[in-house]
N, C-alpha and C positions, 0 to 999 in steps of 0.2 A: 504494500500500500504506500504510495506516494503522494502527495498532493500540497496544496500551495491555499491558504483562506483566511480574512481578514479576520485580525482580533478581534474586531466587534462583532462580526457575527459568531464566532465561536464560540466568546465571550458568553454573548446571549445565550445559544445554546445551554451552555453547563452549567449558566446560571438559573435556568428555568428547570432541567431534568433533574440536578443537585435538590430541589425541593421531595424527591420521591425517595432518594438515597436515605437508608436509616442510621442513624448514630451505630445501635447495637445490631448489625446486622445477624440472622440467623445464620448464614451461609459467608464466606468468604468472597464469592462472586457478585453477592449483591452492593457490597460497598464502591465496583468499578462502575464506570459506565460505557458502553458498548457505541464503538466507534465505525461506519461503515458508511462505504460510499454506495451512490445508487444512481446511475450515469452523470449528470453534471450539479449533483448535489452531495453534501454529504450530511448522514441523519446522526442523532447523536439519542441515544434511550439509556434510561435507568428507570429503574424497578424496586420495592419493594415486596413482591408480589402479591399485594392487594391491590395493587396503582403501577402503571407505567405511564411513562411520556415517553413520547419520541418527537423528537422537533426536526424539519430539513431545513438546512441553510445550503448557498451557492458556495462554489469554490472547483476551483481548477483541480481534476484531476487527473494526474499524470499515470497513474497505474492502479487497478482497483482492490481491495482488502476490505479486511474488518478485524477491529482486535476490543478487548478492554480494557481499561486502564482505572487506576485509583481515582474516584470522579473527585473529592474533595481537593485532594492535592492538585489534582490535573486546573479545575474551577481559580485554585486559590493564586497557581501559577500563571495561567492565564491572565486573571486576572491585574498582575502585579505588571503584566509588561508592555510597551509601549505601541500606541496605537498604529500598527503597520501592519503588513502581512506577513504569517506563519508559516513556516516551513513542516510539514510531519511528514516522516518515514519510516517503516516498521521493517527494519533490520533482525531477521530471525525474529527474537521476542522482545527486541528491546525496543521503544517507540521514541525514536528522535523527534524535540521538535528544538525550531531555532528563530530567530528571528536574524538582522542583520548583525546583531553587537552581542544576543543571548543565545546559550544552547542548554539544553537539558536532554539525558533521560531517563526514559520511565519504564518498569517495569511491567508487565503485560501477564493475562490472562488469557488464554484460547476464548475465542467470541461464540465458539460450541459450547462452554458453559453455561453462557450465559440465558435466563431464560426467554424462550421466545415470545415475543409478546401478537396478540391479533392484530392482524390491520385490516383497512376498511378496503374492501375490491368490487361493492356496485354503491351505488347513490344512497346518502344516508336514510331511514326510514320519518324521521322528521327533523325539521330546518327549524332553529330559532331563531329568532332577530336578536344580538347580546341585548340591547335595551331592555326588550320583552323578560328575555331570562333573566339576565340581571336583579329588575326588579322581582322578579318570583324568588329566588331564591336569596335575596335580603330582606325578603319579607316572612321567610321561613326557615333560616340557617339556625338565627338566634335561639328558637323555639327547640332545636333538637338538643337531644343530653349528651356529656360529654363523661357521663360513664360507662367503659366501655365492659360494663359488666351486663348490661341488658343492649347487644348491640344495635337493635330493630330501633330504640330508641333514638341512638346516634345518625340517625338518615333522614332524608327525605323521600317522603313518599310521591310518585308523582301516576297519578291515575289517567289513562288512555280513555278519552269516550266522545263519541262522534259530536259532540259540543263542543269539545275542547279538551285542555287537560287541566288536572285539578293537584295541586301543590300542598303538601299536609307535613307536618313534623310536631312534634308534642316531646316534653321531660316528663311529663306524667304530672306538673305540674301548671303544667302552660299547651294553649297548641294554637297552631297558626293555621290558615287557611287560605291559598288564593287559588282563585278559578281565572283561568287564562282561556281568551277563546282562542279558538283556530279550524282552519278550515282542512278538508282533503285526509282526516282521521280515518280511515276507512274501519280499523281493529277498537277491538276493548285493551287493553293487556293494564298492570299495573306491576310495577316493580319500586325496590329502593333504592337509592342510593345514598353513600358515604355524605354529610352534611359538608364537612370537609374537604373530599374530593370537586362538590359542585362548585364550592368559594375556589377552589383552584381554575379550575375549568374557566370560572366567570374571569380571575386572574390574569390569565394567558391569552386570554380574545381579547380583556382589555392593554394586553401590555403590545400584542403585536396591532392593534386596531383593525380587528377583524367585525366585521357589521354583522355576520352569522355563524351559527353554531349548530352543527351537523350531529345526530345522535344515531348512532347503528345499532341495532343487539344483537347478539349473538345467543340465541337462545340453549344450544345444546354444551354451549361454558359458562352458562350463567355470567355472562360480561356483556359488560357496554361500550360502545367505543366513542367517544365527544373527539368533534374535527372541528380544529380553525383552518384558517389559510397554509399555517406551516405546520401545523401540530396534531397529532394524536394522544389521548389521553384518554387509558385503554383502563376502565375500572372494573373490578367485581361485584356484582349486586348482593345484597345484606340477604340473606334468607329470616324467615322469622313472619309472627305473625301482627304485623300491627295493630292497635287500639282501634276499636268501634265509633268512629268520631258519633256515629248517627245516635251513640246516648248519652253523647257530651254537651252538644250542641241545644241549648235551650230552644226552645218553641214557644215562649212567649218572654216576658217583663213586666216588672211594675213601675220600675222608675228609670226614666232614659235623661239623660245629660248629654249636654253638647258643648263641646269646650274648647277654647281656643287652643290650638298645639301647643303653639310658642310658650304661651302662658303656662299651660301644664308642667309641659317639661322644665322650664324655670321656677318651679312651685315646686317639682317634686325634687329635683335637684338639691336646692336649700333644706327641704324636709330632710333627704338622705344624710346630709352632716350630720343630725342628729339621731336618725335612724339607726345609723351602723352600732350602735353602745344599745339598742334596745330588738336587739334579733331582726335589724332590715326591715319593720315593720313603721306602714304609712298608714293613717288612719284616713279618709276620704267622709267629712260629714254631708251628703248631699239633702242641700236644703231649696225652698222657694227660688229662692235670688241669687242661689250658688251653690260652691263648694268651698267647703272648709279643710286644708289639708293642714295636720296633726303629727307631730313625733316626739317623745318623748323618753329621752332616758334618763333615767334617775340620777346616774355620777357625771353627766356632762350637763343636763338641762334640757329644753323644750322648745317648742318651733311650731307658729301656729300661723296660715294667711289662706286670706279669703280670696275666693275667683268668682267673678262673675260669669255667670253660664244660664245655659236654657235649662230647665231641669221641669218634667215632666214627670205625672203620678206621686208615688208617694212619699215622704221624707225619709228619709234612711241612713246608716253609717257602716262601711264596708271597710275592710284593710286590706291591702296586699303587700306584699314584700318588692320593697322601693326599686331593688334588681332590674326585676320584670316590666315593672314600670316604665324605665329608663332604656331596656333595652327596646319594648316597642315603640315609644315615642322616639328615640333615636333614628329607628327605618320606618317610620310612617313620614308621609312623602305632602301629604294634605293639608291645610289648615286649620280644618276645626278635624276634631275625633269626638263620635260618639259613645258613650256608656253604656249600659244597660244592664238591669239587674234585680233578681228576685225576691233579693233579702242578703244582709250579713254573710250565711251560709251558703249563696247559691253563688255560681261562678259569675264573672267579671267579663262582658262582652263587649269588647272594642271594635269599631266599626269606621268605615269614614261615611259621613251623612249624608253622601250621596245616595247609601242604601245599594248601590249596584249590583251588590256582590260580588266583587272582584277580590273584596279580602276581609277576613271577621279574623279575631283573634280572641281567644278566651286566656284568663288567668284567674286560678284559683282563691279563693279570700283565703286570709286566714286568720282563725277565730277568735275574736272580740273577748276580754277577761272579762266578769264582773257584766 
């Protein structure tokens, strides 16, 4: 293998596949990453084997191979050198690279260790616009658990249905919901994916500015393949059975509220200073003419302001853990958010007042002393 390609794109490269590389690898192999040309590109993959990427970039080359090489050192050297063109050539197992003034080399691995990852060989089975996705999956990353002891939890779910598709993630103590439309669905199917892997996905379409995102499945590996312009990112689907949204999701309210975003999230912000010394807990008094948000810890002190807001049906006072709070309001994208809600006890339904359905979010209360 011979060949001649500018630090910045190599650069790029191992610096996008390096995200899949794992500190404690299981295997010896998985710490390189696998280097090969593929007529007047050369692709560059690294694997965990839950997740691969493979990225192509251009570059002259002079005779064709594949090898692997330590991705970390390979990335950090790269890295360090000066913005010109690369020389690599893979001498028996050693991998030369040089620039005009620099030379290194690197020790190598057979590229037959390495494992082989899927790629994509007809038109993907559905197109996103990153926009579109984007917003689905910040509006449902937050919501998934990041213990990876209930894995089904750690995913997003995204449901196939000739309406559209429909985006779902829950901790068991929150869950999110957006319904996306789209056209030309012809199947049902629904699967999960890594919460994780889709914030990467969304990552790499916005870092190379790719406008759409390609989804293939490969049904008999239980894998999915997400394509940008230059990229593959070859994930495994979560097996498991996800939560019954349909008896989470309330079907009616007593008391709905309407609230300025901006406002909120500066009300509950403040509140959380003092929340964090009394278990993350924000009291919410929803009254006529507003909301009263509440926090109180005993060895710091207390926090108390009023919002003005629409507030319909009954007077009431709900808590939730300030977290949750912050993290929806953070990825809601609208001006006013709605509330709703059946009592102290019953969950916490965020909405934007358009009513559309495009995205409802629930969060659990949690319960009132005294």
């Amino acid at each position: 293998m011979k060949l001649t390609i500018l630090k910045e794109n190599l650069n790029r490269a191992l610096l996008t596949v390096n995200r899949v590389i794992p500190i404690k690898p299981q295997l010896p192999i998985l710490s390189n990453v696998l280097i090969k040309t593929a007529g007047s590109e050369v692709k560059v993959a690294g694997t965990n084997l839950e997740t691969g990427i493979q990225i192509a970039v251009g570059a002259k080359i002079e005779k064709e191979g594949e090898i692997t090489v330590p991705g970390r050192l390979l990335t950090e050297f790269v890295s360090s050198l000066p913005s010109e063109k690369i020389d690599l050539e893979l001498d028996k197992e050693i991998l030369k690279i040089k620039t005009n003034t620099i030379s290194a080399n690197f020790n190598t691995i057979s590229a037959k260790e390495f494992p082989q990852l899927a790629t994509v060989s007809n038109k993907a089975d559905i197109q996103f616009s990153l926009e579109g996705l984007e917003k689905a999956i910040a509006r449902t990353a937050f919501a998934a658990s990041i213990d990876e002891g209930r894995p089904v939890l750690t995913g997003i779910k995204i449901k196939m249905q000739k309406i559209g598709l429909q985006f779902l993630a829950t901790d068991g103590y929150r869950l999110s919901i957006v319904n996306n439309e789209m056209k030309n669905l012809s199947e049902e199917k629904e699967f999960i994916f890594s919460a994780k892997t889709l914030v990467e996905v969304i990552r790499i379409a916005r870092e190379e500015k790719s406008e759409m995102i390609g989804l293939s499945l490969i049904d008999d590996k239980n894998q999915a393949i997400f394509t940008t312009e230059a990229t593959e990112i070859v994930t495994r689907l979560i097996d498991g059975e996800f939560p019954n949204i349909e008896k989470i999701v309330p079907a009616s309210f007593k008391t709905r509220v309407v609230l300025d975003k901006e406002a909120f999230l500066q009300s509950v912000k403040i509140a959380s200073l003092f929340a964090r010394g009394a278990s993350n807990i924000i009291k919410l008094k929803l009254e006529k003419k507003g909301v009263t948000l509440m926090a109180n810890a005993p060895q710091v002190g207390e926090n108390q302001d009023f919002i003005e807001a629409k507030v319909e049906g009954e007077e009431m006072e709900i808590a939730f853990n300030y977290r949750f709070l912050l993290d929806l309001l953070n990825n809601f994208s609208e001006k006013e958010v709605a509330l709703e809600s059946s009592g102290s006890l019953n969950p916490g339904v965020f909405k934007p007042v358009s009513g559309n359905g495009s995205f409802l979010h629930i969060i659990m209360p949690v319960r009132l002393q005294g």
